[in-house]
N, C-alpha and C positions, 0 to 999 in steps of 0.2 A: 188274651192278646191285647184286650185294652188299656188293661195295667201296664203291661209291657210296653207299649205306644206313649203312655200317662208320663210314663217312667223316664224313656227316651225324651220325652217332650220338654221335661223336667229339666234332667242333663242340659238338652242343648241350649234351655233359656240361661241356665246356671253358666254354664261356656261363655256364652256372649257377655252377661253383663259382666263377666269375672272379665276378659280380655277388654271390655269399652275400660270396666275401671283401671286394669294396667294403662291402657292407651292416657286415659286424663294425668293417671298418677308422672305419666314418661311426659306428657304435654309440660305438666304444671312444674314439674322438674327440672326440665328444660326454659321454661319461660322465666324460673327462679335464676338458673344458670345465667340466662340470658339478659336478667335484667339487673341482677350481679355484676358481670362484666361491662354492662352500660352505665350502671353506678362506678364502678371502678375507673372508668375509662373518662367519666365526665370530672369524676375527681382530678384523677390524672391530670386531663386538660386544666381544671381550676386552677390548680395548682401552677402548673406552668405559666397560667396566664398572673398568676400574681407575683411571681417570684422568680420567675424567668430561668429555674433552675439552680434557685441559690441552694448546690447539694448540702448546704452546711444545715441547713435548715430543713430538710426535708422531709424528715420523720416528725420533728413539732408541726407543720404546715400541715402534713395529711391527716394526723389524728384531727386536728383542729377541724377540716373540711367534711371528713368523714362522718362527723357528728357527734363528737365527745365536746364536752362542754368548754363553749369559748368565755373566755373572761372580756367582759362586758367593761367600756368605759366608764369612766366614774360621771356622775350628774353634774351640772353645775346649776348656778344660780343664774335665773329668769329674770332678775331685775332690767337689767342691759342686754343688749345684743352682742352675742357670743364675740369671741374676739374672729374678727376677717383676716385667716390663713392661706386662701387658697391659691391665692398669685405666689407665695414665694417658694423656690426651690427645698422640695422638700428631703435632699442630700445633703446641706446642709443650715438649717435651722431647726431650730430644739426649743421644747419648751421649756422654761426656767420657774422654777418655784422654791422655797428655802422650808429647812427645818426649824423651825422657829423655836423648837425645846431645847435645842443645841447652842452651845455658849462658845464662837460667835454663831452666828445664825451658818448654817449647812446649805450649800446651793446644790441644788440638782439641776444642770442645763444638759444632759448627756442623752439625754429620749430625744430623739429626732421625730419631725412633725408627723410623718408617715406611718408611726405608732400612735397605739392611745397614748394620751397626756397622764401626766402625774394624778391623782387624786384631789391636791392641794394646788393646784396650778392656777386657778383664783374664783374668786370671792369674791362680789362688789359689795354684799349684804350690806347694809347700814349698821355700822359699829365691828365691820371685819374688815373691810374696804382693801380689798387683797388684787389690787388691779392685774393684768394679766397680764405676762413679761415672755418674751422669745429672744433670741440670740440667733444673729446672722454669722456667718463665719468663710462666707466665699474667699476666696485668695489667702488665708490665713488672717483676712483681719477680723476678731470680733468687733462686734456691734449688740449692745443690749436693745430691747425697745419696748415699751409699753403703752399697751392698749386707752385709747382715753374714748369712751363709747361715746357717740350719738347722744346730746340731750338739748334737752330746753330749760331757762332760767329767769331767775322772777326777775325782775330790773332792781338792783338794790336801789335807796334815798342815797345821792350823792354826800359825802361825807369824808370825813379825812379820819374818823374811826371806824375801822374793821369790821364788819357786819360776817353773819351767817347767809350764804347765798343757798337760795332754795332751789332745788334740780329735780326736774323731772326726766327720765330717761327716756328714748322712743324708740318704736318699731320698727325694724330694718332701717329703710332711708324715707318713713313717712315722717308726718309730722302729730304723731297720736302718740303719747305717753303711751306706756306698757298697763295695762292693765285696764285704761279707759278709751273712749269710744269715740270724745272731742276730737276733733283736729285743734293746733296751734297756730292760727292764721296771722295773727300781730305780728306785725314787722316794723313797728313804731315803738323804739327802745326808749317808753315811758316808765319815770317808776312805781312797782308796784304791778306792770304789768307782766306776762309770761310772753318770751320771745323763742324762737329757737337759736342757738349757738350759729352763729357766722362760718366757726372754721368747720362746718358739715354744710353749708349750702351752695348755693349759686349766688352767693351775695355778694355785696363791694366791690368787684374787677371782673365777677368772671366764678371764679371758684373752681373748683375741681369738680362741680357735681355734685348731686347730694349722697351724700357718705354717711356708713353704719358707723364708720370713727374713722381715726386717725391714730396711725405709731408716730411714738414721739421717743428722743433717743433719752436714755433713765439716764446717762452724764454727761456732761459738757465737752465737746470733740476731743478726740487725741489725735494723732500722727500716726502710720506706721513706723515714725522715724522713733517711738521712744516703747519704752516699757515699764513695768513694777521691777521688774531687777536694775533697770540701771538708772533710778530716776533720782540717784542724787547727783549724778550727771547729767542728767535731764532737765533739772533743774536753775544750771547754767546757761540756758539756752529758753528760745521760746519754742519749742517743744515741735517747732512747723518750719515758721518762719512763710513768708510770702510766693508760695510757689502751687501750683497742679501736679505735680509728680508725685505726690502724696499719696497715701489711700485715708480715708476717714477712719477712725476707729472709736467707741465708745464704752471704756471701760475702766474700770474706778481704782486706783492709787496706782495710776499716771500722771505729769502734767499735763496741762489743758493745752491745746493748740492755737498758739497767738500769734502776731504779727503777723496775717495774711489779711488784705484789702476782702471789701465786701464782694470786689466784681471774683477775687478769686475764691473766697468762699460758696459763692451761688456754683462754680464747674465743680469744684471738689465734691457738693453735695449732690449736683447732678449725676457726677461720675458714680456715686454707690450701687447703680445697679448693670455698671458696665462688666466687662472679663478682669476679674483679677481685684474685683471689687467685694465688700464685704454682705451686699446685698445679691451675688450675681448669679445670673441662673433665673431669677425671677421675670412672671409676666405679668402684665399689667399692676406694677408696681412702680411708683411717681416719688424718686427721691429727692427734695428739695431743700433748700434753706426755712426755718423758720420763720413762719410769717407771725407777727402782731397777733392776730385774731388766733392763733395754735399756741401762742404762749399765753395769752387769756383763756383758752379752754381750761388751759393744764392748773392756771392760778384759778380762775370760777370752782373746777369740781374740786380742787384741795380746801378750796375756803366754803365746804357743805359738808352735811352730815355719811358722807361718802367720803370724803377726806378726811385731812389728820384736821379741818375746822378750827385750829390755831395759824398764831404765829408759824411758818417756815423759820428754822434758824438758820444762822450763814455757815458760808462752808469758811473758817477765817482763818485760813494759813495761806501766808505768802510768803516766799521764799525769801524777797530785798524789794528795793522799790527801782531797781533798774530791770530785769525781768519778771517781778513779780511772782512767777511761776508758781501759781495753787496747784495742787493734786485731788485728784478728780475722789468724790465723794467720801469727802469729811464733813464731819461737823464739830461744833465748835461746844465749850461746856456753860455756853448760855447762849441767847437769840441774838444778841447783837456782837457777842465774840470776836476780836481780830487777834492774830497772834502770829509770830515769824519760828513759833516756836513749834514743830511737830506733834510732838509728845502733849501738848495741850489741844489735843483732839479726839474723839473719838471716828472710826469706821464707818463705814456706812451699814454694814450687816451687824453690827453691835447694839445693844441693848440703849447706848448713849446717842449712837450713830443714827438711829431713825427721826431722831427729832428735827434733821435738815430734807425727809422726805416730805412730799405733797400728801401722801397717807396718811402719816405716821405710824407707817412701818416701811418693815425691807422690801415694798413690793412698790413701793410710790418712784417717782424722780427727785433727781438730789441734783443739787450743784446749782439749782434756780434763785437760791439767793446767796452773796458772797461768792467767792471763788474769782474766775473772770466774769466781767463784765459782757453777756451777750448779745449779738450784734441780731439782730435781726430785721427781714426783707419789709421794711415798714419805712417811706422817704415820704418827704415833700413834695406835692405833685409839682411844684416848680423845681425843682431839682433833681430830676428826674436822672442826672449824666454828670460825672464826671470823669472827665476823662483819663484821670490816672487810676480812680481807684474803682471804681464800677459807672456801668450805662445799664439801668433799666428797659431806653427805649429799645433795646435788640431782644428785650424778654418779654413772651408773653406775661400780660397783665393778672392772670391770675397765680402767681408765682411771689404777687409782692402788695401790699398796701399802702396807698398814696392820699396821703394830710394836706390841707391847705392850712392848717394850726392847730393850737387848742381848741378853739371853737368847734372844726368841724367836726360834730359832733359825730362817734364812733360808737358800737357797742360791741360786748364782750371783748375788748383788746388789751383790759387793764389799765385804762388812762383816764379818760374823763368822768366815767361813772364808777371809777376808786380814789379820785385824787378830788381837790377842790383847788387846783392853782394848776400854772403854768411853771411856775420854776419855785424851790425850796422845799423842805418837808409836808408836802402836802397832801402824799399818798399813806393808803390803809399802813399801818405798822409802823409808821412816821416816820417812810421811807422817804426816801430822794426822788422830788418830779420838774422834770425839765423837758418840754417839748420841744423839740427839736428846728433851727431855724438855718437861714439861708445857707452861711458859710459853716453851718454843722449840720447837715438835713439827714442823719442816717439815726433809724433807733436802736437803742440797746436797754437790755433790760435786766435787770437781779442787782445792779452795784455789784461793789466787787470788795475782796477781802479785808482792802486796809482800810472799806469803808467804816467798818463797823455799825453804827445803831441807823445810818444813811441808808445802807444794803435792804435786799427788802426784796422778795418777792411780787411785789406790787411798784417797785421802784423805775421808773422807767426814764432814760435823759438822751443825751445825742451824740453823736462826735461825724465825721468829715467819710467818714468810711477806708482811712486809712489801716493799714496795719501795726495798727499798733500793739507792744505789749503787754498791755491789761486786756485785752477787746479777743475775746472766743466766739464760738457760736454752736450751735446745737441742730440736727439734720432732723425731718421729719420723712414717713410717710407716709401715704394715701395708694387705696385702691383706684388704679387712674379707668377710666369708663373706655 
């Protein structure tokens, strides 16, 4: 009998743990199921929440989330601070970068901002110097722009020969080079000493704030009125003319947009981030005319071992000397080049053609020396207004730069500390320098095509702020705070 009991006793413990282990196996099976369909269902949501249903895309998107391997952004380089995207509409702006194996150079602008970037999208390295370039495209008009970071630079010895400017780059919006621990406190633009660049501070009027950089447009304005198809029609004309109905556009074998006054230049430049504009859609995006101290950023880092650290050569085709009409990024087949003849040019994506960028290559700005002559927001603090052609007093001050002369002395704006006079040959590359006085108080800068050996990057003189036919300008801009 008590085997028999032994026996039974056996059985029943065998019974139970056989059914606890079913029960765990149906739990744990169930909790699989269940945590399956919570996985699934959170995908699900993921999904929706990025892509709002785009079905076209649906089956790449879930593999993608469910856990198969995502393809990772490419790295870039840490010298500078990345380029600052995050204000502009990212429907449509694209990054732009070129195939530089390919004869002419290959553009890629077709990846919009809201994907990863190209691989090759840039470079600042020292001796790649591959600045970083986007395309705006609101209302149909493009617009190129390129990134000029954040830096600080040593004071060159005033002279009227070219020097190598030394640059250090900095962190976000402080004032610490990348890689060291100092701050940059000198604001006494002595030479020899290290300042921080002007057009990234709160300095001279105001400023915009301290900025990681600034976009600067890669060619010298166009029109929506003109194009690459019809521009030997376009070239009878000044490409604009004096008017706000416009839209700005930036993009190269077009003519340049002339004969509009300075006061109508500053709304056109405003307007690029209105509806129908080629910046639009963006927020906290500051589109303005070019100021003095943004056109010396762009010449300081071309003239370091981050730039192309030569001469700039000119852009030197002009159509006649009653419109003038250059086409936006050529260059010429030596530094001082002028010619009415086309075919005595090369491209700007061309192997000949980069020797008129601030890089030298396809990735720098072009049309800075030769081409039109650029007007830009730098006047006479006694001339502050005129009434036909602009009034600064109804603009805020940090929109523009204001001279009492030569003397008063400036830094980083390309004037007094690259030139050694007030008017004649006196600037780096034996350009053209004239400060700007009473009955001419508006700056402009690069000379222009039929100057020839005058033109110059470093070249800087005056005129009345008229529209005239030779006289362009170039839009920039800023993450506005």
């Amino acid at each position: 009998m008590k085997k028999i009991r032994s026996e039974k006793g056996a059985i029943a413990a065998l019974v139970v743990v056989t059914v606890l282990m079913f029960v765990l196996i149906l739990m744990g099976t169930y909790m699989a199921i269940t945590n399956l369909r919570k996985s699934q269902l959170e995908s699900d949501i993921r999904i929706q929440q990025l892509y709002g249903g785009d079905v076209a895309r649906i089956e790449e998107v879930y593999n993608e989330v469910i856990g198969e391997k995502v393809e990772e952004g490419p790295i870039f380089t840490t010298v500078t601070n990345p380029p600052d995207i995050e204000g502009f509409n990212k429907d449509n702006t694209y990054y732009v970068a070129w195939d530089i194996e390919s004869s002419p150079y290959e553009i890629n602008d077709t990846i919009p901002i809201s994907e990863n970037p190209p691989s090759n999208w840039y470079d600042y390295t020292e001796g790649i110097n591959h600045w970083a370039n986007i395309k705006t495209t609101g209302g149909g008009n493009d617009c190129y722009w390129v990134w000029i970071p954040r830096y600080a630079y040593k004071v060159p010895t005033r002279s009227s020969t070219a020097q190598t400017i030394e640059i250090k780059f900095l962190e976000g919006t402080s004032n610490v080079p990348i890689g060291e621990t100092g701050e940059i406190t000198n604001t006494t633009p002595t030479p020899g000493t290290w300042v921080v660049h002007p057009a990234f501070t709160n300095s001279g009027n105001g400023g915009f704030g301290e900025l990681e950089g600034i976009w600067v447009a890669k060619f010298e304005a166009s029109s929506s009125q003109v194009s690459e198809a019809t521009v030997n029609t376009d070239l009878t004309t000044t490409g604009g003319g004096n008017t706000t109905s416009l839209q700005v556009r930036v993009i190269p074998n077009v003519t340049s947009w002339r004969g509009i006054t300075v006061g109508n230049i500053f709304t056109v430049c405003r307007n690029l981030t209105t509806d129908g504009n080629s910046v639009e859609g963006a927020t906290s995006v500051d589109s303005h005319m070019m100021k003095n101290t943004e056109w010396g950023a762009c010449a300081y880092l071309s003239r370091s071992v981050y730039g192309k650290n030569g001469a700039v050569w000119n852009n030197p085709y002009y159509n006649n000397r009653t419109n003038y009409s250059p086409i936006t990024g050529l260059c010429g087949t030596s530094q001082d080049a002028s010619t009415t003849d086309v075919n005595n040019t090369y491209r700007y994506n061309t192997e000949g053609g980069i020797n008129a960028s601030t890089s030298g290559n396809v990735y720098g700005i072009f049309d800075m020396a030769g081409g039109s002559i650029d007007y830009t927001a730098g006047v006479l603090s006694g001339n502050l207004s005129n009434g036909r052609y602009y009034d600064f007093t109804t603009i805020d001050p940090k929109y523009y730069d204001t001279y009492t002369g030569y003397n008063d002395i400036k830094y980083g704006d390309a004037v007094y500390e690259t030139s050694i006079g007030s008017t004649g040959t006196t600037a780096w590359d034996t350009a053209y320098s004239e400060i700007p006085f009473s009955t001419s108080p508006i700056f402009k800068y690069g000379g222009q095509a039929c100057n020839g050996s005058l033109a110059g990057i470093f070249c800087f003189s005056s005129y009345t702020g008229d529209g005239h036919t030779c006289n362009t300008f170039r839009p920039c801009l800023v993450m506005s705070e």
